[in-house]
Biopython code that builds the backbone (N, CA, C, O; Angstrom):
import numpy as np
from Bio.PDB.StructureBuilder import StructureBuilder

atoms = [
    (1, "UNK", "N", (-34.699, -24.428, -45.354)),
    (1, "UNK", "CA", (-36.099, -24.757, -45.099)),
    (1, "UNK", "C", (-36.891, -24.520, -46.389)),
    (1, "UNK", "O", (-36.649, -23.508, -47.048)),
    (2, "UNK", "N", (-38.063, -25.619, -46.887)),
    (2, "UNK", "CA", (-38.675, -25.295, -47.830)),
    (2, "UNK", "C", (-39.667, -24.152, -47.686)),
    (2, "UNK", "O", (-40.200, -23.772, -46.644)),
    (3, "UNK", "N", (-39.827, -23.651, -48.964)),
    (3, "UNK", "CA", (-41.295, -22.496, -48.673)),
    (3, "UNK", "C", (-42.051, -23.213, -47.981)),
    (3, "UNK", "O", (-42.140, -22.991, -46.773)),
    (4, "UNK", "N", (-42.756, -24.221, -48.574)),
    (4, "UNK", "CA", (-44.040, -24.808, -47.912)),
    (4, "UNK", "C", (-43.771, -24.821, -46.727)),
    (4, "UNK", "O", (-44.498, -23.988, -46.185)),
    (5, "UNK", "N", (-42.949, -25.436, -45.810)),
    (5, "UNK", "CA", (-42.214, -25.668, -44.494)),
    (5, "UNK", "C", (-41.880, -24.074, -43.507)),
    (5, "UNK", "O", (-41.637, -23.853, -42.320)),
    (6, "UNK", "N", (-41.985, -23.480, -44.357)),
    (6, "UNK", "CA", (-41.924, -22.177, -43.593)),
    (6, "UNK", "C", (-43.045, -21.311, -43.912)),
    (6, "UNK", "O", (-43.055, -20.314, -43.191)),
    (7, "UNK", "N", (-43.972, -21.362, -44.738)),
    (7, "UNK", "CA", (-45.365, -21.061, -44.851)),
    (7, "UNK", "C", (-46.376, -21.405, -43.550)),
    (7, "UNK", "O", (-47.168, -20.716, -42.907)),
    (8, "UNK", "N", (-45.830, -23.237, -43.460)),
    (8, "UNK", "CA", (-46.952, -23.705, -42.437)),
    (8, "UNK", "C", (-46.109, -23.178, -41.057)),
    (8, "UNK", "O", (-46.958, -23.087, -40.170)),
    (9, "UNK", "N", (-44.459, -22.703, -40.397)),
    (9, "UNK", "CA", (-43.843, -22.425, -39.300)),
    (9, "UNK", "C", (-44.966, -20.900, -39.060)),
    (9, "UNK", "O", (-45.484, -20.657, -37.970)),
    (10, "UNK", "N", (-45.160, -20.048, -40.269)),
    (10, "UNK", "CA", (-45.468, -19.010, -39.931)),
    (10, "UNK", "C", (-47.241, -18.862, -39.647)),
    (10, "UNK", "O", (-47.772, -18.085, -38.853)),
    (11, "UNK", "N", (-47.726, -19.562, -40.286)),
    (11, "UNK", "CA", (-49.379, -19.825, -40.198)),
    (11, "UNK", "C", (-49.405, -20.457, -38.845)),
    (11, "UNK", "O", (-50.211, -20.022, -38.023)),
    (12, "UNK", "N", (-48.579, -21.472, -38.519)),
    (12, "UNK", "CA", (-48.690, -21.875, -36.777)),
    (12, "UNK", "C", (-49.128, -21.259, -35.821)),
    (12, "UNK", "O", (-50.143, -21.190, -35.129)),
    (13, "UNK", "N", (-47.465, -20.512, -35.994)),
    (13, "UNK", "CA", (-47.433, -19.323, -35.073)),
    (13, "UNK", "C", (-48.357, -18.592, -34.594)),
    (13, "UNK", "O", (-48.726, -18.612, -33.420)),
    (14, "UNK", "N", (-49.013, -17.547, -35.914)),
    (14, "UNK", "CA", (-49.190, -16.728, -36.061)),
    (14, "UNK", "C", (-50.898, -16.487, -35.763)),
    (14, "UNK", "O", (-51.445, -15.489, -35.294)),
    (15, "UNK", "N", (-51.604, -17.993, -36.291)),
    (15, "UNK", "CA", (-52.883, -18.126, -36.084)),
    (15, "UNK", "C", (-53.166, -19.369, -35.343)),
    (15, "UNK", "O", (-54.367, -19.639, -35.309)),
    (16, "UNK", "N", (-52.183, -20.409, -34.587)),
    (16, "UNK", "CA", (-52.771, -21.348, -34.070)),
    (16, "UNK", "C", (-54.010, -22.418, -34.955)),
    (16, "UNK", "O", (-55.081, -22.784, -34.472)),
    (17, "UNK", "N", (-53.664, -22.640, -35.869)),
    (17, "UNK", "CA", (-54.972, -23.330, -37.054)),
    (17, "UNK", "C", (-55.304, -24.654, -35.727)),
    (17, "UNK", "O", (-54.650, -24.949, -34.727)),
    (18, "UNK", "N", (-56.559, -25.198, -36.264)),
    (18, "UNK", "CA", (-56.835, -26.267, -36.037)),
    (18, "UNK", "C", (-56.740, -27.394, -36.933)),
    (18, "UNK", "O", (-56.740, -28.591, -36.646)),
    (19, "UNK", "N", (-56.642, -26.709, -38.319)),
    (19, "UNK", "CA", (-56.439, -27.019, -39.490)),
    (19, "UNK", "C", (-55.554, -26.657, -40.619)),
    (19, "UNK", "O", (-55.973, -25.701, -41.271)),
    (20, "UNK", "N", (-54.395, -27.194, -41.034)),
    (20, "UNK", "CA", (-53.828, -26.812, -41.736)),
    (20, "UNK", "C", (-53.216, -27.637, -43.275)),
    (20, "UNK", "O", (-52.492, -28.630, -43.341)),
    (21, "UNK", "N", (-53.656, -27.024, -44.124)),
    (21, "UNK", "CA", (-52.919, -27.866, -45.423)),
    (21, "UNK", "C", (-52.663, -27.107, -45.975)),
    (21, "UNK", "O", (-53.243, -26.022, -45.971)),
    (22, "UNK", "N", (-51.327, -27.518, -46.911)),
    (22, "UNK", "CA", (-50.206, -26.462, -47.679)),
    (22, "UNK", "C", (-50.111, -27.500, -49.054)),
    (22, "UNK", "O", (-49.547, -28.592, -48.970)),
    (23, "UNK", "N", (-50.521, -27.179, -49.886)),
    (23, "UNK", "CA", (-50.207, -27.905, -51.586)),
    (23, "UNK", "C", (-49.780, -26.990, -52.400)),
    (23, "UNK", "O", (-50.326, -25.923, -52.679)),
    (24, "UNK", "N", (-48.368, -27.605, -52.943)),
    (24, "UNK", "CA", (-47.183, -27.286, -53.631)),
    (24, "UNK", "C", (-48.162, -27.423, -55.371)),
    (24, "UNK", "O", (-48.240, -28.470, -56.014)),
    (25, "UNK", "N", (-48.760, -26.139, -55.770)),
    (25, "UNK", "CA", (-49.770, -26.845, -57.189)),
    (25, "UNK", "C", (-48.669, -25.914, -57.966)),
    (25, "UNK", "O", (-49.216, -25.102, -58.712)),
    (26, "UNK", "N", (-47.185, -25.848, -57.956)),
    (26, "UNK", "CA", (-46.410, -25.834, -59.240)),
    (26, "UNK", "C", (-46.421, -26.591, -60.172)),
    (26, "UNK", "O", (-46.448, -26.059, -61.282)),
    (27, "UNK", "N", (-46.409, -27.650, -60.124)),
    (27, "UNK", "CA", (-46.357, -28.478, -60.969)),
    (27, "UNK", "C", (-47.416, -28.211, -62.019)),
    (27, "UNK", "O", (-47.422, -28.855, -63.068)),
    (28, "UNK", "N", (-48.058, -27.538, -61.830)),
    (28, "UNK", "CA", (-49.364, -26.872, -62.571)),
    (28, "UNK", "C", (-49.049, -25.547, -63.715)),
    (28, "UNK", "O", (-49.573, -25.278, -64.796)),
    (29, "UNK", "N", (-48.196, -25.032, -63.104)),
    (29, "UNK", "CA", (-47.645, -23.585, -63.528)),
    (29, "UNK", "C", (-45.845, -24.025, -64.428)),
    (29, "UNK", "O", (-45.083, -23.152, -64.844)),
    (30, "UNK", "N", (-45.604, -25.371, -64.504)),
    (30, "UNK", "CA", (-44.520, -25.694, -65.197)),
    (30, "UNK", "C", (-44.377, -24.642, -66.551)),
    (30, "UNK", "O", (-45.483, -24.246, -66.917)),
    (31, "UNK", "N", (-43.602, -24.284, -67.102)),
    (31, "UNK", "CA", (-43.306, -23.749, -68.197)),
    (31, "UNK", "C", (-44.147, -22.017, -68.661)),
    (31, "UNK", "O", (-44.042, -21.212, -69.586)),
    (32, "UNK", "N", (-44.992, -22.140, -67.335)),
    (32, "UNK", "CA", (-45.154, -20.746, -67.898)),
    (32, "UNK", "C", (-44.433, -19.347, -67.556)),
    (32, "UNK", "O", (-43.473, -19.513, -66.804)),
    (33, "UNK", "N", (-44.637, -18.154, -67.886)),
    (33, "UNK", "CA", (-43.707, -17.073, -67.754)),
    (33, "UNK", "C", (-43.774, -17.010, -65.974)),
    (33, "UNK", "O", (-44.643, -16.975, -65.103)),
    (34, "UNK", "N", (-42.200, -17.021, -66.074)),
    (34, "UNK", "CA", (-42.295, -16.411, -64.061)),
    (34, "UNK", "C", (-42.314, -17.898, -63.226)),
    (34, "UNK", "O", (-42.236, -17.970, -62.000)),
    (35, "UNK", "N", (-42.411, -18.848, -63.965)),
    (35, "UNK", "CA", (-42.620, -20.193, -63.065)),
    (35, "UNK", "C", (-41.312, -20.416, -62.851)),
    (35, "UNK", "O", (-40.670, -20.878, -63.794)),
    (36, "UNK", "N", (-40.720, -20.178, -61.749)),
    (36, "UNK", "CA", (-39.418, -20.739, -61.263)),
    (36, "UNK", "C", (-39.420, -22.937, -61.586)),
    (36, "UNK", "O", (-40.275, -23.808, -61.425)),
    (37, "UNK", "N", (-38.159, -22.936, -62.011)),
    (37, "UNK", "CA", (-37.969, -24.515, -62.404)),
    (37, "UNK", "C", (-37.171, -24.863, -60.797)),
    (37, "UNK", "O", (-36.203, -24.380, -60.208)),
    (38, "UNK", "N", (-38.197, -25.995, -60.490)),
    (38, "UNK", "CA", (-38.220, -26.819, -59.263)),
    (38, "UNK", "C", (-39.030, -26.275, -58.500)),
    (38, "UNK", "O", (-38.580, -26.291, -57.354)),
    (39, "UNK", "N", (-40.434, -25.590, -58.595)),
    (39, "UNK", "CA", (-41.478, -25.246, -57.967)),
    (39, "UNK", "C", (-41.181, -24.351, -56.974)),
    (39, "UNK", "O", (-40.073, -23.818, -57.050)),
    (40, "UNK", "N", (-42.095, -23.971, -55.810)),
    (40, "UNK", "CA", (-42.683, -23.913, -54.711)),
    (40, "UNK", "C", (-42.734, -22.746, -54.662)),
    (40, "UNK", "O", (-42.180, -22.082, -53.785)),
    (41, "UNK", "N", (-43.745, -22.053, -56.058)),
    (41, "UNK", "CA", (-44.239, -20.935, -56.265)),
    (41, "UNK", "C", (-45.827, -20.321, -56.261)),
    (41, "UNK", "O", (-46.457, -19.263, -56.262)),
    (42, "UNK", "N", (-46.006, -21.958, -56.256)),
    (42, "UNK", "CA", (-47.770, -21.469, -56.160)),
    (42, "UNK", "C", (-48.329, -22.336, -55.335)),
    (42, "UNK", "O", (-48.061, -23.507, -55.603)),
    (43, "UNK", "N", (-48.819, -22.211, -54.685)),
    (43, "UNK", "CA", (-49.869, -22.712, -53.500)),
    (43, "UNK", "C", (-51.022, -22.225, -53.074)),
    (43, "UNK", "O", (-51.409, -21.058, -53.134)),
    (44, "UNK", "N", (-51.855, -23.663, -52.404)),
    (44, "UNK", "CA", (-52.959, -23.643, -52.383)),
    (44, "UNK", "C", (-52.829, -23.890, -50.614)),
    (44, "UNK", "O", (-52.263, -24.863, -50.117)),
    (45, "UNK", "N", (-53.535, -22.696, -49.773)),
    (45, "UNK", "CA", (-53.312, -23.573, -48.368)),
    (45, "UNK", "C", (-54.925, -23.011, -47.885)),
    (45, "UNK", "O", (-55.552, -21.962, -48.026)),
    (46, "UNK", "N", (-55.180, -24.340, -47.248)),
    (46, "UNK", "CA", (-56.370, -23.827, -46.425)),
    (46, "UNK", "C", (-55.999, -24.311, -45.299)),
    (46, "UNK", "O", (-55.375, -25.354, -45.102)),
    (47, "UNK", "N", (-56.708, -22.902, -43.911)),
    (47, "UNK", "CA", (-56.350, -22.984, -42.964)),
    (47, "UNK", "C", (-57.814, -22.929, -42.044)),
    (47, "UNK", "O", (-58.851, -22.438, -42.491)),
    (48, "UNK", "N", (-57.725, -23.333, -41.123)),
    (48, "UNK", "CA", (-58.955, -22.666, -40.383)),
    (48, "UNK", "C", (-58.389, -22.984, -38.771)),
    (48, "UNK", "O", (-57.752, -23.907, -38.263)),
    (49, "UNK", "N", (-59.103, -21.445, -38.169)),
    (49, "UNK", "CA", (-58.285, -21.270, -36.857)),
    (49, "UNK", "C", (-59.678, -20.177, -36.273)),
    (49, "UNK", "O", (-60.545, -19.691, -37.000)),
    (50, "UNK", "N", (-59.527, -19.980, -34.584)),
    (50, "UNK", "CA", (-60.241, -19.312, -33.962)),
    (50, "UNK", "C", (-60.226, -18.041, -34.621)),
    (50, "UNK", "O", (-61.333, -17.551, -34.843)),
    (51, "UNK", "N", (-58.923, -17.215, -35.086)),
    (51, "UNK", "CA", (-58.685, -16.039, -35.183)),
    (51, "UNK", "C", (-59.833, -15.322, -36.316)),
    (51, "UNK", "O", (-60.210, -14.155, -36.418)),
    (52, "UNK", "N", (-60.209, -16.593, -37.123)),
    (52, "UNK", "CA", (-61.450, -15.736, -38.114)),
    (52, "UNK", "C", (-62.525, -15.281, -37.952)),
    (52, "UNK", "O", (-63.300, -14.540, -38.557)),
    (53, "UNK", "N", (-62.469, -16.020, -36.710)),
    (53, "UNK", "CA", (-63.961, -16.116, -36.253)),
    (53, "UNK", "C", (-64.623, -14.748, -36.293)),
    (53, "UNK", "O", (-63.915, -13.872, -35.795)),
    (54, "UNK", "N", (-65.761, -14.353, -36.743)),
    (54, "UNK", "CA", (-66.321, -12.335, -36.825)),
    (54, "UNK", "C", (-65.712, -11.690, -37.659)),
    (54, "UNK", "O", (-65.809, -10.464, -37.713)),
    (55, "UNK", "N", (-64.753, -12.590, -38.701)),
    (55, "UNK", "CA", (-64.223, -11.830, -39.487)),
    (55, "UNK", "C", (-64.596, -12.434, -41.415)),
    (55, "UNK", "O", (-64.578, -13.579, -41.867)),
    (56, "UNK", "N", (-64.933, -10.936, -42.209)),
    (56, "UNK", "CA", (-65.530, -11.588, -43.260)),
    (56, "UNK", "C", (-64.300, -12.379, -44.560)),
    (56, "UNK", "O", (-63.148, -12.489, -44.141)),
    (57, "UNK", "N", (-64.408, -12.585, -45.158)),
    (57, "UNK", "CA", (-63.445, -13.610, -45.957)),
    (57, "UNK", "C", (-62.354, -12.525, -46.719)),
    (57, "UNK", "O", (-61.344, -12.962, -47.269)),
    (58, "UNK", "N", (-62.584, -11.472, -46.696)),
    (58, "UNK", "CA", (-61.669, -10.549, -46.936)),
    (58, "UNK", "C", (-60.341, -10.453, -46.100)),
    (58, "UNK", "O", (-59.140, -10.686, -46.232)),
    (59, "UNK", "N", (-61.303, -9.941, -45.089)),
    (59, "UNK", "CA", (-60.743, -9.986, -43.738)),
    (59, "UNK", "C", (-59.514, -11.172, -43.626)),
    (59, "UNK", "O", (-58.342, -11.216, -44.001)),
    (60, "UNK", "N", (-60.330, -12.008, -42.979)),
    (60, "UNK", "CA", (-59.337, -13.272, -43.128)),
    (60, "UNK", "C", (-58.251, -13.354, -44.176)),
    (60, "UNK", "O", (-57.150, -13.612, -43.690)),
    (61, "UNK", "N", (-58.280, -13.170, -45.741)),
    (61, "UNK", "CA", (-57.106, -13.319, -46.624)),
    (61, "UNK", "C", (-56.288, -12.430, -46.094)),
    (61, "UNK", "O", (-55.192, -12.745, -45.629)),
    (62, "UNK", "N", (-56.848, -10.971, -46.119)),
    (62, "UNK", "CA", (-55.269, -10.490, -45.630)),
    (62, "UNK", "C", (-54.703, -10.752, -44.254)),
    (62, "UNK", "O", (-53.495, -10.731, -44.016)),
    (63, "UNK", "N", (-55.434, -10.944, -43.560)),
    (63, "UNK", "CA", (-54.745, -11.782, -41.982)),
    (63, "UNK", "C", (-53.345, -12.554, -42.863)),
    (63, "UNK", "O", (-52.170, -12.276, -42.622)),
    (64, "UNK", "N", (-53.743, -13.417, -43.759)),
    (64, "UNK", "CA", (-52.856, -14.437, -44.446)),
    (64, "UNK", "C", (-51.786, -13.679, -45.217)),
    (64, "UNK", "O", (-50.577, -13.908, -45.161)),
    (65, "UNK", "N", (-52.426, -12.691, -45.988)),
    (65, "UNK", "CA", (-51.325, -12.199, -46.444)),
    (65, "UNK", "C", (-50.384, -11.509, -45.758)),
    (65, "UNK", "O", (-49.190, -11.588, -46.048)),
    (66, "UNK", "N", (-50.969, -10.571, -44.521)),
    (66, "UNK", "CA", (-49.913, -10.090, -43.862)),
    (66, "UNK", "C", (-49.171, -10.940, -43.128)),
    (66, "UNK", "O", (-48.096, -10.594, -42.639)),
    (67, "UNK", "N", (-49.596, -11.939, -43.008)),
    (67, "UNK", "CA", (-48.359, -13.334, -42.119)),
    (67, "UNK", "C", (-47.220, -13.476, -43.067)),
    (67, "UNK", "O", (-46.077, -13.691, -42.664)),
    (68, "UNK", "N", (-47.490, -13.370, -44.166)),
    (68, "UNK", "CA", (-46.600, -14.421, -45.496)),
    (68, "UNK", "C", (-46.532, -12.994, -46.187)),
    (68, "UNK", "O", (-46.870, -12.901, -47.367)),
    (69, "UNK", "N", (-46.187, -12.100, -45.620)),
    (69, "UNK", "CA", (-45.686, -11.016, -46.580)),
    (69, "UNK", "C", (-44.816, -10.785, -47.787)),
    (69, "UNK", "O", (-44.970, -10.327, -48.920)),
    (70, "UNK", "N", (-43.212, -11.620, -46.607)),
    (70, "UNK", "CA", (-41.956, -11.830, -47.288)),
    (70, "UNK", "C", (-41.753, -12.533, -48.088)),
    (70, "UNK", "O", (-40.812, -12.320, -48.852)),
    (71, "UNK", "N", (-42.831, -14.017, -48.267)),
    (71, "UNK", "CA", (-43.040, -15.263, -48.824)),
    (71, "UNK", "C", (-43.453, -14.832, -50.351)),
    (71, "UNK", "O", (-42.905, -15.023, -51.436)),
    (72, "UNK", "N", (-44.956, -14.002, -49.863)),
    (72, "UNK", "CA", (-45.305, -13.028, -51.328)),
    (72, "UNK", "C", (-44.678, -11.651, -52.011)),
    (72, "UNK", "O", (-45.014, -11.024, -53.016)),
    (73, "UNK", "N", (-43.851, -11.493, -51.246)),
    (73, "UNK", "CA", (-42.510, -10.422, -52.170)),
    (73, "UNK", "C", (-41.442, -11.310, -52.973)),
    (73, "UNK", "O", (-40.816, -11.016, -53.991)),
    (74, "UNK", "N", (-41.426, -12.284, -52.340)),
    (74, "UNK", "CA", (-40.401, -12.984, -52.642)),
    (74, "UNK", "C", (-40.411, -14.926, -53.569)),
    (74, "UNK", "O", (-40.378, -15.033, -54.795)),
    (75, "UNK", "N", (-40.448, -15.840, -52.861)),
    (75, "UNK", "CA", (-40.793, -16.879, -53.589)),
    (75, "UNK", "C", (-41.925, -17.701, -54.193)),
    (75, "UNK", "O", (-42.032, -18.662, -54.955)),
    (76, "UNK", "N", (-42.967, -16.634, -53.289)),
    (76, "UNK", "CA", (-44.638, -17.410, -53.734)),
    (76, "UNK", "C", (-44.742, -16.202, -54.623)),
    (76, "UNK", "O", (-44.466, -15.024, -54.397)),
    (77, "UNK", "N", (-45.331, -16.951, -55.957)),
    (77, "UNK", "CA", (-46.229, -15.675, -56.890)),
    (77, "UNK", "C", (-46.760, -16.017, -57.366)),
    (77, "UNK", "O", (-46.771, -15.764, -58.571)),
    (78, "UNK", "N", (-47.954, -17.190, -56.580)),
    (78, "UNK", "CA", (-49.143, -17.112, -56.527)),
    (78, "UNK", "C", (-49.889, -17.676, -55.406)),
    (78, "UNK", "O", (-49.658, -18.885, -55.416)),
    (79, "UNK", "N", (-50.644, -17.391, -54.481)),
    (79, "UNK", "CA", (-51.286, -17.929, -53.550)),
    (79, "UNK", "C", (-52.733, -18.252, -53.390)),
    (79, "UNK", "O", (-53.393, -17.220, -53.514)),
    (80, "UNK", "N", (-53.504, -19.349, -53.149)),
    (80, "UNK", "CA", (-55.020, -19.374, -53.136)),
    (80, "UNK", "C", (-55.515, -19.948, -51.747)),
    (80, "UNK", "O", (-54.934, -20.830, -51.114)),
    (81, "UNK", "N", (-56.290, -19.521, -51.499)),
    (81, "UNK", "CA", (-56.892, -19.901, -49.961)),
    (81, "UNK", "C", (-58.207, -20.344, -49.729)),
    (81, "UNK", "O", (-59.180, -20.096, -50.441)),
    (82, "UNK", "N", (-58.181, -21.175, -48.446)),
    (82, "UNK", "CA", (-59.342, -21.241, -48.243)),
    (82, "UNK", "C", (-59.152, -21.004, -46.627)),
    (82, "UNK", "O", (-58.290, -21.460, -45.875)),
    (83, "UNK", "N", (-60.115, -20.244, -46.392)),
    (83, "UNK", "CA", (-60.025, -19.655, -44.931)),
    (83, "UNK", "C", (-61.482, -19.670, -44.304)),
    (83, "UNK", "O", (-62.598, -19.306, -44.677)),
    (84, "UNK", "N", (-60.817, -20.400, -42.912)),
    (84, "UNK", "CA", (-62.403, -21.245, -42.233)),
    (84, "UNK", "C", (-62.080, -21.359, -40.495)),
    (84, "UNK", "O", (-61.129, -21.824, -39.867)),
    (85, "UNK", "N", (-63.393, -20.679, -40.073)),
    (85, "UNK", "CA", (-63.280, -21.067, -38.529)),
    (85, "UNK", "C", (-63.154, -22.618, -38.108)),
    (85, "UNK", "O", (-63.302, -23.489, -38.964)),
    (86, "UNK", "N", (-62.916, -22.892, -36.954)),
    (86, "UNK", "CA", (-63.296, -24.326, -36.980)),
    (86, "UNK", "C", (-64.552, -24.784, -37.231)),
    (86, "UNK", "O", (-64.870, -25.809, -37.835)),
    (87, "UNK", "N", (-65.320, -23.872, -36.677)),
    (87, "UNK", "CA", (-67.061, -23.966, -36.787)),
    (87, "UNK", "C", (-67.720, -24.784, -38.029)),
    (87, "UNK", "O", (-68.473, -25.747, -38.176)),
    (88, "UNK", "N", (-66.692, -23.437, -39.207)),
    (88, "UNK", "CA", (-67.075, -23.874, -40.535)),
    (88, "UNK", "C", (-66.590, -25.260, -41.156)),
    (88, "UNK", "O", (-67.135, -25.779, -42.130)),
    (89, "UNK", "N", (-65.238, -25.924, -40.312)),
    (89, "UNK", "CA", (-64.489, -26.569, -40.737)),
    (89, "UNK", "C", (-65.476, -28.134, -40.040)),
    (89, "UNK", "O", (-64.882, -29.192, -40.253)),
    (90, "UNK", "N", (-66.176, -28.203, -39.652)),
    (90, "UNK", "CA", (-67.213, -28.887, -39.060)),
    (90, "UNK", "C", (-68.254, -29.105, -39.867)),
    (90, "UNK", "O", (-68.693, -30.242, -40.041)),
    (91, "UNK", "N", (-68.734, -28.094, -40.417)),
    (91, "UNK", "CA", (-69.913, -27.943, -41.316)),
    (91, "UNK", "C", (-69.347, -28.049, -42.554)),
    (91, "UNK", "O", (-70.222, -27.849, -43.397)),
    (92, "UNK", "N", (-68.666, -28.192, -42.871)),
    (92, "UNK", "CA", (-67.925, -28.561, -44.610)),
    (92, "UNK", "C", (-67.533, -30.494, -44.044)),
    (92, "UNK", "O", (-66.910, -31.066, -44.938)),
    (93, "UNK", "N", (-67.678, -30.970, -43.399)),
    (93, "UNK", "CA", (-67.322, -32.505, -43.181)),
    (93, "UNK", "C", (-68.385, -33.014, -43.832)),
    (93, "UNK", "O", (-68.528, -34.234, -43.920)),
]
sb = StructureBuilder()
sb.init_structure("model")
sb.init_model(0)
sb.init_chain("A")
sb.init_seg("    ")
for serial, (resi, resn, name, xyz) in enumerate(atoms, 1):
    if name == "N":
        sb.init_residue(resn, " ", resi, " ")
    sb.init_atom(name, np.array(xyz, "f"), 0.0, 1.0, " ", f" {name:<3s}", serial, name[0])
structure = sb.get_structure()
């Protein structure tokens, strides 16, 4: 299974999104120190799900990070987010 592919199995799960996108931005990080060759080390995912809802943007990242713990010990080393109720995900259209 790819990272990305098991990034979005565990964000499913874990938060029910209403919204979910996962971008593979290795291709960005080519040649520098620590960039594994054939990517799927850095990503960009924004999610938005009920679970944020009352919770401040802190909050929410580590929700994310503690989902993708093993992901960030291990093949992601680097992650960026954007984390959004549906509410918000309405009001950003």
């Amino acid at each position: 299974m790819s990272v990305a592919a098991l990034i979005e199995k565990k964000l499913e799960a874990a938060l029910e999104p209403v919204r979910l996108e996962i971008v593979d931005e290795s291709y960005l990080h080519a040649g520098h120190a620590n960039a594994p060759e054939g990517g799927e080390s850095h990503f960009h995912v924004t999610v938005a799900a009920a679970a944020f809802e009352g919770q401040n943007l802190v909050s929410r990242q580590r929700k994310v990070y503690e989902i993708l713990a093993d992901e960030l010990a291990g093949p992601v080393h680097a992650l960026s987010l954007s984390t959004l109720t549906p509410d918000e995900v309405e009001q950003h259209k």
